[in-house]
mmCIF file of the N, C-alpha and C atoms, coordinates in Angstrom:
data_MODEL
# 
_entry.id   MODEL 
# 
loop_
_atom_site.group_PDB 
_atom_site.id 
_atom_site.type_symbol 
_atom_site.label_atom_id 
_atom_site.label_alt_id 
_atom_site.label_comp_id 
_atom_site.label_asym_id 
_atom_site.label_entity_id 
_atom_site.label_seq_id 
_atom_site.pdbx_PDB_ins_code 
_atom_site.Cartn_x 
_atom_site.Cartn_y 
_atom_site.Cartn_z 
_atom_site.occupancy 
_atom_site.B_iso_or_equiv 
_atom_site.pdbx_formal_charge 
_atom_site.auth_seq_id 
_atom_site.auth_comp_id 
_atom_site.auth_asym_id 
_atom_site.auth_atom_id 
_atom_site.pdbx_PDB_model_num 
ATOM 1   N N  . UNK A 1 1  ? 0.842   -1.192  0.000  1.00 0.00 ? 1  UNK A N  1 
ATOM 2   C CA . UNK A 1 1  ? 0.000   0.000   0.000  1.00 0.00 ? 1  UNK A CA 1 
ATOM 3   C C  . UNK A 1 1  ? 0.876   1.240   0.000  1.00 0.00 ? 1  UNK A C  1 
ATOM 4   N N  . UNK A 1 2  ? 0.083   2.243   -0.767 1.00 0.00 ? 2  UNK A N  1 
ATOM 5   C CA . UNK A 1 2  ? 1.533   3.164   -0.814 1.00 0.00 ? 2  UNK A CA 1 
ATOM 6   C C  . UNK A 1 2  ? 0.878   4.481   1.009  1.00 0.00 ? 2  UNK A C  1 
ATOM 7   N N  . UNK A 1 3  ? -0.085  3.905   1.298  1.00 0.00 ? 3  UNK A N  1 
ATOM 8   C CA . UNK A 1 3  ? -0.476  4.940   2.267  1.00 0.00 ? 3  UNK A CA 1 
ATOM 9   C C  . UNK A 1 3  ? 0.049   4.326   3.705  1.00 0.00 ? 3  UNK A C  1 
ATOM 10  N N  . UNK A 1 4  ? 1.137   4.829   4.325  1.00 0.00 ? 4  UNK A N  1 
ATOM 11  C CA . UNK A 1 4  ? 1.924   4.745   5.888  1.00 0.00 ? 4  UNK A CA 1 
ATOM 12  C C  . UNK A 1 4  ? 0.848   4.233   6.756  1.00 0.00 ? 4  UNK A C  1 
ATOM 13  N N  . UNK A 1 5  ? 1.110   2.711   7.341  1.00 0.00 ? 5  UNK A N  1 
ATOM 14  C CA . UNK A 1 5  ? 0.554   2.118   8.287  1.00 0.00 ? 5  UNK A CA 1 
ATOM 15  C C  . UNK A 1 5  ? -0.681  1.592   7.983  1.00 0.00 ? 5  UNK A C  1 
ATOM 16  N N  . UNK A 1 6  ? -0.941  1.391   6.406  1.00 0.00 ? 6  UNK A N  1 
ATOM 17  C CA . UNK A 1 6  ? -2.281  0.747   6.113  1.00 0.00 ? 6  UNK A CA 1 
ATOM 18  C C  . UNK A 1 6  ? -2.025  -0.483  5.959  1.00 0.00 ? 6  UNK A C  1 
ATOM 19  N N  . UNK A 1 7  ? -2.962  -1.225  6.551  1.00 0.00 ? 7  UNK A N  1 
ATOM 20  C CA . UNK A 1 7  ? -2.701  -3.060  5.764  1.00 0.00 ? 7  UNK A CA 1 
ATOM 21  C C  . UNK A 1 7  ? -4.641  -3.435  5.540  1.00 0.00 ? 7  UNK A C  1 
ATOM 22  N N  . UNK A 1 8  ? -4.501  -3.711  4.375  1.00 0.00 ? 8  UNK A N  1 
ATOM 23  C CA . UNK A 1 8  ? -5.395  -4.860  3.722  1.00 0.00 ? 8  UNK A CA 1 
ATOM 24  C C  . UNK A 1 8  ? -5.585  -5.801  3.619  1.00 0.00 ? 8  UNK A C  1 
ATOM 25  N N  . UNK A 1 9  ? -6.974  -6.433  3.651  1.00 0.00 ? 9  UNK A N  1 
ATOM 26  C CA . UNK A 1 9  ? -6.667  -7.890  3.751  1.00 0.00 ? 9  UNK A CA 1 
ATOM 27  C C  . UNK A 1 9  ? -8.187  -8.056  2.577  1.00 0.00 ? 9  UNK A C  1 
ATOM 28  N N  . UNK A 1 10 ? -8.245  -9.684  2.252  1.00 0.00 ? 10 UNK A N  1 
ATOM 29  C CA . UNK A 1 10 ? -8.914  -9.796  1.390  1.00 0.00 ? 10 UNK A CA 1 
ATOM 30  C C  . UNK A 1 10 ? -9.831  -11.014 1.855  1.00 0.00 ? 10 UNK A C  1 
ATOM 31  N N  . UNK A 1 11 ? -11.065 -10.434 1.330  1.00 0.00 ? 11 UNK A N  1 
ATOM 32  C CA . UNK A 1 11 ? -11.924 -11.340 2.157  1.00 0.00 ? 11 UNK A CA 1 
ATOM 33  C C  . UNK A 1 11 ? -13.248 -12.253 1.574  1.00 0.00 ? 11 UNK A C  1 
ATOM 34  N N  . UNK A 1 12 ? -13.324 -13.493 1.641  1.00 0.00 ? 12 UNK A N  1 
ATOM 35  C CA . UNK A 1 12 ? -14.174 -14.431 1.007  1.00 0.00 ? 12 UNK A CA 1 
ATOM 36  C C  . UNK A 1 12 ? -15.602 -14.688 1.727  1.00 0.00 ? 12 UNK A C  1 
ATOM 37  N N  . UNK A 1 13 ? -16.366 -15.089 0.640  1.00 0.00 ? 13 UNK A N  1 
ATOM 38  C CA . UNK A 1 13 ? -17.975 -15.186 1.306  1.00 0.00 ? 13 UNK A CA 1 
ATOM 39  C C  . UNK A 1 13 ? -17.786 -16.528 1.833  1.00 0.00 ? 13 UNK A C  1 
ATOM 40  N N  . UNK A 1 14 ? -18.657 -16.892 2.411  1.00 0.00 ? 14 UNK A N  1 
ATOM 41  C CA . UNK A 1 14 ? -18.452 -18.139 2.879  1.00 0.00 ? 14 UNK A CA 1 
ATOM 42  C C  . UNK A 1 14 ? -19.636 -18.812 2.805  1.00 0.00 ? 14 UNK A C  1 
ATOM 43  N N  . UNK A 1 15 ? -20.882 -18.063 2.261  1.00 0.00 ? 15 UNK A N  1 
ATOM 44  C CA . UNK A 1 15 ? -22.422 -18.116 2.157  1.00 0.00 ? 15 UNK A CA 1 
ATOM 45  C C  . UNK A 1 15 ? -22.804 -17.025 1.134  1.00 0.00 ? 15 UNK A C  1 
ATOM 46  N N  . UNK A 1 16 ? -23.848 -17.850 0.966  1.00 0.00 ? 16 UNK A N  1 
ATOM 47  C CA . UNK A 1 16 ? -24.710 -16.528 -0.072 1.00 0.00 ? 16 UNK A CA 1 
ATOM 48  C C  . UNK A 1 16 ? -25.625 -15.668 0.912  1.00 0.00 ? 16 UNK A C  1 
ATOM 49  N N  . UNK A 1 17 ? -25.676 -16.123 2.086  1.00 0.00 ? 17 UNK A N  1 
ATOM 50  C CA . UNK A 1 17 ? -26.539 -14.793 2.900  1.00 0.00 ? 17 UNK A CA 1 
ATOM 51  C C  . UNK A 1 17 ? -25.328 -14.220 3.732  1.00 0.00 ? 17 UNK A C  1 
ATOM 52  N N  . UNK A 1 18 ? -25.460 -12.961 4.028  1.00 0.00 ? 18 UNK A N  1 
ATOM 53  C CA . UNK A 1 18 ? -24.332 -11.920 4.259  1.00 0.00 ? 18 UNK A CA 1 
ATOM 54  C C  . UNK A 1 18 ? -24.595 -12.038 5.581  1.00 0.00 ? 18 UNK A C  1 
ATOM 55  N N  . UNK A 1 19 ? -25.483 -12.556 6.445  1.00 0.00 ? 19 UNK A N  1 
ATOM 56  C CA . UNK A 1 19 ? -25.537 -12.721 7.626  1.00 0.00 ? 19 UNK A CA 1 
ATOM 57  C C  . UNK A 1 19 ? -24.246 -13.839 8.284  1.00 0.00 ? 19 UNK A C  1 
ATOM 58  N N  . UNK A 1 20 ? -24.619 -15.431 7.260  1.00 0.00 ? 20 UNK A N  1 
ATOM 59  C CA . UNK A 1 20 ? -24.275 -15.876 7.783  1.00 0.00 ? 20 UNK A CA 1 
ATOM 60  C C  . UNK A 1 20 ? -22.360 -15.576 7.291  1.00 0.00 ? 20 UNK A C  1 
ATOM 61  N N  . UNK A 1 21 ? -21.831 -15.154 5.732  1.00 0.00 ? 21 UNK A N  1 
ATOM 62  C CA . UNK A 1 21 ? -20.403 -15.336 5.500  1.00 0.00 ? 21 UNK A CA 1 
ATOM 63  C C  . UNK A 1 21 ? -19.963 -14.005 6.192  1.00 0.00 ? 21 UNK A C  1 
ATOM 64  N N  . UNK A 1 22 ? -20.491 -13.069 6.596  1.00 0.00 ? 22 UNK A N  1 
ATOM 65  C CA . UNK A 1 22 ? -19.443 -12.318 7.521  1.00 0.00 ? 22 UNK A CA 1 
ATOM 66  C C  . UNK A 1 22 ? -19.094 -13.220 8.837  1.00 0.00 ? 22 UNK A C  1 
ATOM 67  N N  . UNK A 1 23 ? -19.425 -13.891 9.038  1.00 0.00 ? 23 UNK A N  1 
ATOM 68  C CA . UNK A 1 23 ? -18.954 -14.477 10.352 1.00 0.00 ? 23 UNK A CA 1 
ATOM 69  C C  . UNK A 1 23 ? -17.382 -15.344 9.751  1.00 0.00 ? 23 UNK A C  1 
ATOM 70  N N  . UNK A 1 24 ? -17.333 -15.667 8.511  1.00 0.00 ? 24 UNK A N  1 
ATOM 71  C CA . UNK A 1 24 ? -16.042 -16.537 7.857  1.00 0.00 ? 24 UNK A CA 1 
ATOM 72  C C  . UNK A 1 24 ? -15.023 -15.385 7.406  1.00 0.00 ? 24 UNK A C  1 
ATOM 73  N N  . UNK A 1 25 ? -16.017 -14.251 6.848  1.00 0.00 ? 25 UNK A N  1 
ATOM 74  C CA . UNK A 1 25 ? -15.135 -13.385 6.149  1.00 0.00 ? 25 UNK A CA 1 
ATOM 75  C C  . UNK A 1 25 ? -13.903 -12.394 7.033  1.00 0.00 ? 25 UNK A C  1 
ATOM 76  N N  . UNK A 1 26 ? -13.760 -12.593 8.448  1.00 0.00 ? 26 UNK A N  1 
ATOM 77  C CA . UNK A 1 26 ? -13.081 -12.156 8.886  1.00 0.00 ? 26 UNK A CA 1 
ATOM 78  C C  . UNK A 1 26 ? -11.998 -12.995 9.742  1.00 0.00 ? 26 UNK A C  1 
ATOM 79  N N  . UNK A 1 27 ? -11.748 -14.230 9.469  1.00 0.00 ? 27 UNK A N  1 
ATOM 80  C CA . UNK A 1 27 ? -10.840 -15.303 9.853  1.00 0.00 ? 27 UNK A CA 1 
ATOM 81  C C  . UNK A 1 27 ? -10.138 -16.605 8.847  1.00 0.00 ? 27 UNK A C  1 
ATOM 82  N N  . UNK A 1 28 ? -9.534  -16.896 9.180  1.00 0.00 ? 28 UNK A N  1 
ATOM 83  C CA . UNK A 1 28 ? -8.362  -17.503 8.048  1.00 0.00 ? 28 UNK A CA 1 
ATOM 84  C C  . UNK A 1 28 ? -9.347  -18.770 7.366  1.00 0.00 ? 28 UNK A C  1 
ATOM 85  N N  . UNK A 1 29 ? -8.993  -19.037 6.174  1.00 0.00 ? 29 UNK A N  1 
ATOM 86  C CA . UNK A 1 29 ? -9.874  -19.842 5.605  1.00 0.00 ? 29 UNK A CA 1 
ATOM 87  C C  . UNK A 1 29 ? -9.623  -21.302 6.482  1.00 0.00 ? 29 UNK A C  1 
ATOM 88  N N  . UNK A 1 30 ? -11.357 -21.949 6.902  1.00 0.00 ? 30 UNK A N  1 
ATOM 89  C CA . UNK A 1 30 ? -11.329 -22.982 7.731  1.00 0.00 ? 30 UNK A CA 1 
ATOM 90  C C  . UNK A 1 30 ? -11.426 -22.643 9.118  1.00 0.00 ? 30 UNK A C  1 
ATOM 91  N N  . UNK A 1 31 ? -11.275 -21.308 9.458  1.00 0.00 ? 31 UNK A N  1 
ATOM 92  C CA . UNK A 1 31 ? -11.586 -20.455 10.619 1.00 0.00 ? 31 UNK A CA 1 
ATOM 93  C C  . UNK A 1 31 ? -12.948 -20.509 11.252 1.00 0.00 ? 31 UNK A C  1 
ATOM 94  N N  . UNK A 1 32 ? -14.129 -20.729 10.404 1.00 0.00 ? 32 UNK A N  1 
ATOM 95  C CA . UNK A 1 32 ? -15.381 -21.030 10.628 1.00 0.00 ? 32 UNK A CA 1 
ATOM 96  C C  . UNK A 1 32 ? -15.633 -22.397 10.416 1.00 0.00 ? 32 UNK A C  1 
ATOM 97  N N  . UNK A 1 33 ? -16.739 -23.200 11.050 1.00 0.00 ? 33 UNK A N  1 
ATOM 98  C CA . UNK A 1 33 ? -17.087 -24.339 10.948 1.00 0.00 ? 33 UNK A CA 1 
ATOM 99  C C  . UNK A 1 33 ? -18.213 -24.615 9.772  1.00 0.00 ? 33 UNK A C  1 
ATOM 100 N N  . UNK A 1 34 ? -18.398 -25.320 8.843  1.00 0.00 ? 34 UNK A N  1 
ATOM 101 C CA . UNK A 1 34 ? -19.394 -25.368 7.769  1.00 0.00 ? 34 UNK A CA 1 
ATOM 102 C C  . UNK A 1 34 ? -20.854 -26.189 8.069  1.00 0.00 ? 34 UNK A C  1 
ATOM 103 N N  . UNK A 1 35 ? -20.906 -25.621 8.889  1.00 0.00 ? 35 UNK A N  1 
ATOM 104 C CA . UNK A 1 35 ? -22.428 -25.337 9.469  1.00 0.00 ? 35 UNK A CA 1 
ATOM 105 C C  . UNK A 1 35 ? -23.387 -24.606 9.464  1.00 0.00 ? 35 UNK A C  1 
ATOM 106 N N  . UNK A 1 36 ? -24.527 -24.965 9.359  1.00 0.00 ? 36 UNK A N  1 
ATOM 107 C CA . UNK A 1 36 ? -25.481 -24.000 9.267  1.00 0.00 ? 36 UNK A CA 1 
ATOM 108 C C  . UNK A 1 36 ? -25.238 -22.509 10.118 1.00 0.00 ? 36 UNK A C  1 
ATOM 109 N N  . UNK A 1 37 ? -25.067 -22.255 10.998 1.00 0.00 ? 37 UNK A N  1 
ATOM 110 C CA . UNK A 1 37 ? -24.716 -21.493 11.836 1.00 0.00 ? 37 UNK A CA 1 
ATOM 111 C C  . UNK A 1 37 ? -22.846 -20.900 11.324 1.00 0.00 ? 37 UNK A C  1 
ATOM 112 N N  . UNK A 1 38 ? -22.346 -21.301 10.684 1.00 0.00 ? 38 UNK A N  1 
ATOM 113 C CA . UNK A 1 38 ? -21.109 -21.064 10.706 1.00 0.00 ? 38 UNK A CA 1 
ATOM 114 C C  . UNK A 1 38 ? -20.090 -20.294 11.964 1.00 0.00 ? 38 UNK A C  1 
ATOM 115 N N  . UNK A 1 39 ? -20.155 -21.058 12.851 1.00 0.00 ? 39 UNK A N  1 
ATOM 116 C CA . UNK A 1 39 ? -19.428 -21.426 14.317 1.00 0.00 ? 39 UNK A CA 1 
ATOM 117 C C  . UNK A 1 39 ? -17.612 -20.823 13.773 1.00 0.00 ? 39 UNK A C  1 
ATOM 118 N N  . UNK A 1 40 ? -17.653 -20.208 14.729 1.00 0.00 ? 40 UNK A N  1 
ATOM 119 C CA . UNK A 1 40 ? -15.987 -19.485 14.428 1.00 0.00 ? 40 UNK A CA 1 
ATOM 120 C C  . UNK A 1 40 ? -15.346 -20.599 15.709 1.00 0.00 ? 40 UNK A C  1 
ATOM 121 N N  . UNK A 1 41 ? -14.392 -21.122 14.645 1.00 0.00 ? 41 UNK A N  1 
ATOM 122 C CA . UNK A 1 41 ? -13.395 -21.778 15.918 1.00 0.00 ? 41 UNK A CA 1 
ATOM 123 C C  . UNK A 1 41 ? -11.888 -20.621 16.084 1.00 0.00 ? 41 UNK A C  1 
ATOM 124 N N  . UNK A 1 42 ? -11.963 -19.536 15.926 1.00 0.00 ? 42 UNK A N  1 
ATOM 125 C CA . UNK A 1 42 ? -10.516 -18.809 16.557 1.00 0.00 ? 42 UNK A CA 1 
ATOM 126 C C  . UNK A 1 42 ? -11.329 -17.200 16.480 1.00 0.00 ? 42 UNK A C  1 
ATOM 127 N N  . UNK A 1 43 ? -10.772 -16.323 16.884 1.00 0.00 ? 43 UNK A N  1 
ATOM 128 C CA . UNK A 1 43 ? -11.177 -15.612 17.023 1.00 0.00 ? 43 UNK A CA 1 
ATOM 129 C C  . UNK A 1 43 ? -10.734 -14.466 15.930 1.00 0.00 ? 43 UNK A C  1 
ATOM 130 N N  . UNK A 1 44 ? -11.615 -13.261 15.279 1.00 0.00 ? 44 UNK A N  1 
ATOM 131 C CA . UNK A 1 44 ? -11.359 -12.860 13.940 1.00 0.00 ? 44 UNK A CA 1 
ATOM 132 C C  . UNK A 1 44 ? -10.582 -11.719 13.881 1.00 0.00 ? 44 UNK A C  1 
ATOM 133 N N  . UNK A 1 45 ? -9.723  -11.518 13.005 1.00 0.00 ? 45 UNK A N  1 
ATOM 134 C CA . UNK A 1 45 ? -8.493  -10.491 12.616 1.00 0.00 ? 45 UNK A CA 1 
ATOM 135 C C  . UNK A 1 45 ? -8.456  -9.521  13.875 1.00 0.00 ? 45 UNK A C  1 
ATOM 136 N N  . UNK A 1 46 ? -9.788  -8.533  13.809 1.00 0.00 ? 46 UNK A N  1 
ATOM 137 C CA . UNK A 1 46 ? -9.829  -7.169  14.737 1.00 0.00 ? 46 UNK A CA 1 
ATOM 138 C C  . UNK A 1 46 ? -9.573  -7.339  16.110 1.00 0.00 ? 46 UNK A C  1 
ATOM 139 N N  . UNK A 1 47 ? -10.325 -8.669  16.767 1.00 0.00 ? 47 UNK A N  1 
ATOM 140 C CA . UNK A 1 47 ? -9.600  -9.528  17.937 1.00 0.00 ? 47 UNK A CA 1 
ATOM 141 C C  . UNK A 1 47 ? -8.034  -9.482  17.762 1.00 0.00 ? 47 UNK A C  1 
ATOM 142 N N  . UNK A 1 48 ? -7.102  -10.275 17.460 1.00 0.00 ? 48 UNK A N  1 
ATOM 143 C CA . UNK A 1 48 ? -5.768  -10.580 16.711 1.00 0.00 ? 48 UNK A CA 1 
ATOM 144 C C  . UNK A 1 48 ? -5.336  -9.014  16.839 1.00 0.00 ? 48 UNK A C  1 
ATOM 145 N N  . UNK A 1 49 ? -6.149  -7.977  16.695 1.00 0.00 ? 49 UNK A N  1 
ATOM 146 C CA . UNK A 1 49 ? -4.913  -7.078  16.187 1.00 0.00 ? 49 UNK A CA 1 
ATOM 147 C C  . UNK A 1 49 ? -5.401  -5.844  17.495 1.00 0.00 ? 49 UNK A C  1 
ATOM 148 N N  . UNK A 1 50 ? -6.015  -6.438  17.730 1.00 0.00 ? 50 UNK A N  1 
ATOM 149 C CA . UNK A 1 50 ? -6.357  -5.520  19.198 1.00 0.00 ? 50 UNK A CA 1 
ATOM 150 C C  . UNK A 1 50 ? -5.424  -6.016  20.080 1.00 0.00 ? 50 UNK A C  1 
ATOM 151 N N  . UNK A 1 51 ? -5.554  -7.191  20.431 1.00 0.00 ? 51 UNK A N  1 
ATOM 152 C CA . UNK A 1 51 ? -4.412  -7.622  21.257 1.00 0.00 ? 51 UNK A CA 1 
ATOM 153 C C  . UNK A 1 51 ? -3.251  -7.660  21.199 1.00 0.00 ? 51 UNK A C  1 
ATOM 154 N N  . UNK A 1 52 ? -2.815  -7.630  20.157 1.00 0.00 ? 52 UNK A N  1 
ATOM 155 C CA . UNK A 1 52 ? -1.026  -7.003  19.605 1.00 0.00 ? 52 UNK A CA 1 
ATOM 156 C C  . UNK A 1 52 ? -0.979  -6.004  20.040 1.00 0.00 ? 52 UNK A C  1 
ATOM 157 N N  . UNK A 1 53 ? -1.952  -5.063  20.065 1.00 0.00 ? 53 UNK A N  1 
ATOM 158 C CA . UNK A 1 53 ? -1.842  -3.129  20.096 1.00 0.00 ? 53 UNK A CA 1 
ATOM 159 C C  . UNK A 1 53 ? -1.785  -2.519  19.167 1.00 0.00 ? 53 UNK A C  1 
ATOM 160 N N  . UNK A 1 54 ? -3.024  -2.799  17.987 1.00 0.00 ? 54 UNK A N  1 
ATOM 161 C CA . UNK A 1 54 ? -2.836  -2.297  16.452 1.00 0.00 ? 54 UNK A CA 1 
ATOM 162 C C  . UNK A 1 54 ? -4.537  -1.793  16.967 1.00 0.00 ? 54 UNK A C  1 
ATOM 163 N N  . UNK A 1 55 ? -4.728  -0.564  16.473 1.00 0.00 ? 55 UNK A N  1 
ATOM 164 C CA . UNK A 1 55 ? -6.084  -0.436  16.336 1.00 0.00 ? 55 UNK A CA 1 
ATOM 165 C C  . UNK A 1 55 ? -6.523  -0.333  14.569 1.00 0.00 ? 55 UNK A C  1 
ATOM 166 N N  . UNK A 1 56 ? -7.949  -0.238  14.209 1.00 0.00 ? 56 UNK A N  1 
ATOM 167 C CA . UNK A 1 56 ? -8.855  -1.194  13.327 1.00 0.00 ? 56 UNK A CA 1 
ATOM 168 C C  . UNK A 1 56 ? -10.139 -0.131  13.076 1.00 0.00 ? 56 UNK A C  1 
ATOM 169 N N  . UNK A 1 57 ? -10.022 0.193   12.201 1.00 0.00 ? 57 UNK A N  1 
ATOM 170 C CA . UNK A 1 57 ? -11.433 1.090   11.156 1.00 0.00 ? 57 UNK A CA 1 
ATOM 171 C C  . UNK A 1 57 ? -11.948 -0.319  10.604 1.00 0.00 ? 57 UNK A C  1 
ATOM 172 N N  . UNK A 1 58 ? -13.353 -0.140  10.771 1.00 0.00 ? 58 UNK A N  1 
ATOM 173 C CA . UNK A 1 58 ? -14.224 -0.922  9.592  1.00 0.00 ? 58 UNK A CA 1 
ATOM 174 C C  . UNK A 1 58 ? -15.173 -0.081  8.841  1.00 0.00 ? 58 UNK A C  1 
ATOM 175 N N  . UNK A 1 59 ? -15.165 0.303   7.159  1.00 0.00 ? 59 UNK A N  1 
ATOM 176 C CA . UNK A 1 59 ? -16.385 0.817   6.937  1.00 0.00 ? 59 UNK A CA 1 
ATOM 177 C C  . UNK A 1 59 ? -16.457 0.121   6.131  1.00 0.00 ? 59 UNK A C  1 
ATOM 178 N N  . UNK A 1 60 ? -17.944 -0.572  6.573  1.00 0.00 ? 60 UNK A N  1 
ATOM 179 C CA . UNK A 1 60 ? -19.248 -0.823  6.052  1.00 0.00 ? 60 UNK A CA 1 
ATOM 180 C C  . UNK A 1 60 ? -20.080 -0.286  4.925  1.00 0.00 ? 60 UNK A C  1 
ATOM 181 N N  . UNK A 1 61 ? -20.722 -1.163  3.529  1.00 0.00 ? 61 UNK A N  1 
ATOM 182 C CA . UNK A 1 61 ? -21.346 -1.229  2.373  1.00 0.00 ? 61 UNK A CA 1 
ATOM 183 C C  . UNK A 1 61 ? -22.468 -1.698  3.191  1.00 0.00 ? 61 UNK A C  1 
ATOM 184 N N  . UNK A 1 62 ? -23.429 -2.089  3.978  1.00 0.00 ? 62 UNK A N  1 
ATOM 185 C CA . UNK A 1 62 ? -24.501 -2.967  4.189  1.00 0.00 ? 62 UNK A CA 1 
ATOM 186 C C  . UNK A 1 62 ? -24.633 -2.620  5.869  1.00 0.00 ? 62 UNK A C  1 
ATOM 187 N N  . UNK A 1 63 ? -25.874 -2.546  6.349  1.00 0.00 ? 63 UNK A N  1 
ATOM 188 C CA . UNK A 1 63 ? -26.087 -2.442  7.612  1.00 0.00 ? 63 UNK A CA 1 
ATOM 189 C C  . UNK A 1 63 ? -26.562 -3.744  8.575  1.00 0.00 ? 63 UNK A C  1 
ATOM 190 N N  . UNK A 1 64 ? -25.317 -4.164  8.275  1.00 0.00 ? 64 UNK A N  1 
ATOM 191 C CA . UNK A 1 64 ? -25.097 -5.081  8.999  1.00 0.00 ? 64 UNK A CA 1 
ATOM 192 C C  . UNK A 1 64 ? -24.949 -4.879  10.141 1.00 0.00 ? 64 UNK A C  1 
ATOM 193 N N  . UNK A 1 65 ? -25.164 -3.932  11.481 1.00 0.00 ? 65 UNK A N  1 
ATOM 194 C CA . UNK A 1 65 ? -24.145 -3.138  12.669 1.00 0.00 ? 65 UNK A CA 1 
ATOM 195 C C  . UNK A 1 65 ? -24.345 -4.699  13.811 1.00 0.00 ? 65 UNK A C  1 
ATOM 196 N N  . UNK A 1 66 ? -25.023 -5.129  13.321 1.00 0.00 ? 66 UNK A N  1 
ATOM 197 C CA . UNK A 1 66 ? -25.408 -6.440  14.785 1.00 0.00 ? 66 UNK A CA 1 
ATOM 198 C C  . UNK A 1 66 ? -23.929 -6.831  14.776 1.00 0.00 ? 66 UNK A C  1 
ATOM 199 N N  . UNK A 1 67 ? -23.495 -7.273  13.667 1.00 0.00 ? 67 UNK A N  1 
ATOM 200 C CA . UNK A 1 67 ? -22.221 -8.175  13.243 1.00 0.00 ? 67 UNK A CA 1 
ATOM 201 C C  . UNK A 1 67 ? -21.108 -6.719  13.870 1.00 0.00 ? 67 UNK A C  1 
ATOM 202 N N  . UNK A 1 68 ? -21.338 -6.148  12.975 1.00 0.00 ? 68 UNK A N  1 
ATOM 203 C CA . UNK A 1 68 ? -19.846 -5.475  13.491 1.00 0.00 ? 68 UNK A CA 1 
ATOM 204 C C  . UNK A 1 68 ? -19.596 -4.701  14.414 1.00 0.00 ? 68 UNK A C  1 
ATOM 205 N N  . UNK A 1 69 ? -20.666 -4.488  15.402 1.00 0.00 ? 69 UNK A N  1 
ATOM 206 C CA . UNK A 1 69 ? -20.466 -4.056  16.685 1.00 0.00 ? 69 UNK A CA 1 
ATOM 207 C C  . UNK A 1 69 ? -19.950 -5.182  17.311 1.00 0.00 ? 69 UNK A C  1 
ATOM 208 N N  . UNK A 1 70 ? -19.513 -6.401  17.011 1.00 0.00 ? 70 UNK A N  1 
ATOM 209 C CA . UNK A 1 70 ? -19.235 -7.912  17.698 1.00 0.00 ? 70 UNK A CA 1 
ATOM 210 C C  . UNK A 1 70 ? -17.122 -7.882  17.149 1.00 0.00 ? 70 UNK A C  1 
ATOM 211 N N  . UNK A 1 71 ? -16.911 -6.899  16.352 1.00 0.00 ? 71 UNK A N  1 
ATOM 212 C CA . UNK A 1 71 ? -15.627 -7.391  15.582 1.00 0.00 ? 71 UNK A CA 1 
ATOM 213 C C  . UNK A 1 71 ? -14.416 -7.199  16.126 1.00 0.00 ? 71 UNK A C  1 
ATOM 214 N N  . UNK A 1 72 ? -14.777 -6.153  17.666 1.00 0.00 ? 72 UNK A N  1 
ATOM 215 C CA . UNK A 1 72 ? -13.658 -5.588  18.224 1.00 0.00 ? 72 UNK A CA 1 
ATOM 216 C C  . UNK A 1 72 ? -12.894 -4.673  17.462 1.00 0.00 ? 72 UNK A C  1 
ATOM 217 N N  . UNK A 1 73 ? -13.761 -4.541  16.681 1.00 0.00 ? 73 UNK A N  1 
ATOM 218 C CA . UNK A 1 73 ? -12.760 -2.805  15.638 1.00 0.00 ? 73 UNK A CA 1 
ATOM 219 C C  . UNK A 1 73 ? -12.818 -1.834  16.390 1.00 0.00 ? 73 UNK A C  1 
ATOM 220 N N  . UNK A 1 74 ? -11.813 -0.825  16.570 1.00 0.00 ? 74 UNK A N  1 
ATOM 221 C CA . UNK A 1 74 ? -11.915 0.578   17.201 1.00 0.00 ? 74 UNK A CA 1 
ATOM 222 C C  . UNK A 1 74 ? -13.252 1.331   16.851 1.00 0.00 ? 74 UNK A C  1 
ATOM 223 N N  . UNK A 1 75 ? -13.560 1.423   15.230 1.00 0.00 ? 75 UNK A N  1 
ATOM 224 C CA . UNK A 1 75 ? -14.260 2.552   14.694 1.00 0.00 ? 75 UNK A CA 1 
ATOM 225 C C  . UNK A 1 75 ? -14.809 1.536   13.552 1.00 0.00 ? 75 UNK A C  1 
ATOM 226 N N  . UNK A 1 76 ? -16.355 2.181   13.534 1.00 0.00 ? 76 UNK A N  1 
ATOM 227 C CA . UNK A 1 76 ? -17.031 1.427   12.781 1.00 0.00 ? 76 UNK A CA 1 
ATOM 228 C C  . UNK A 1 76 ? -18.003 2.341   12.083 1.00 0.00 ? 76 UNK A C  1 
ATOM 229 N N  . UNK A 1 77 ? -17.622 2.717   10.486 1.00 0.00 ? 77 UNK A N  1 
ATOM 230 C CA . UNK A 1 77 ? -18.461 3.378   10.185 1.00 0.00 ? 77 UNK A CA 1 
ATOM 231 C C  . UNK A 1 77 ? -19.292 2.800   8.838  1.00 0.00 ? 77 UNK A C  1 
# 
């Protein structure tokens, strides 16, 4: 990235309803269980980078806020 202290990451559906693949789309592939429910077995990136001491913007296409008030991001717009 040419912008100081940005990192990207790239992220896969894991479902055709956006309810259930944001729960995959934020942990390493196989990170979620392929279940109806799609069950997170580790905990997802914004977790991971909170606890290092990195803080985390999420903005949001879809009002999803149930989900990403859950992501441990600093800022969620």
């Amino acid at each position: 990235a040419q912008e100081k202290n940005l990192a990207a990451f790239r992220g896969y559906s894991c479902d055709t309803a956006t309810k259930l693949s944001l729960r995959c789309m934020f942990v390493r592939q196989g990170g979620a269980e392929d279940n109806p429910q799609r069950t997170l077995k580790e905990q997802n990136i914004f977790a991971v980078l909170k606890q290092l001491g990195f803080s985390s913007d999420l903005y949001a296409m879809q009002s999803e806020m149930w989900f990403y008030s859950n992501t441990m991001a600093d800022n969620i717009a």
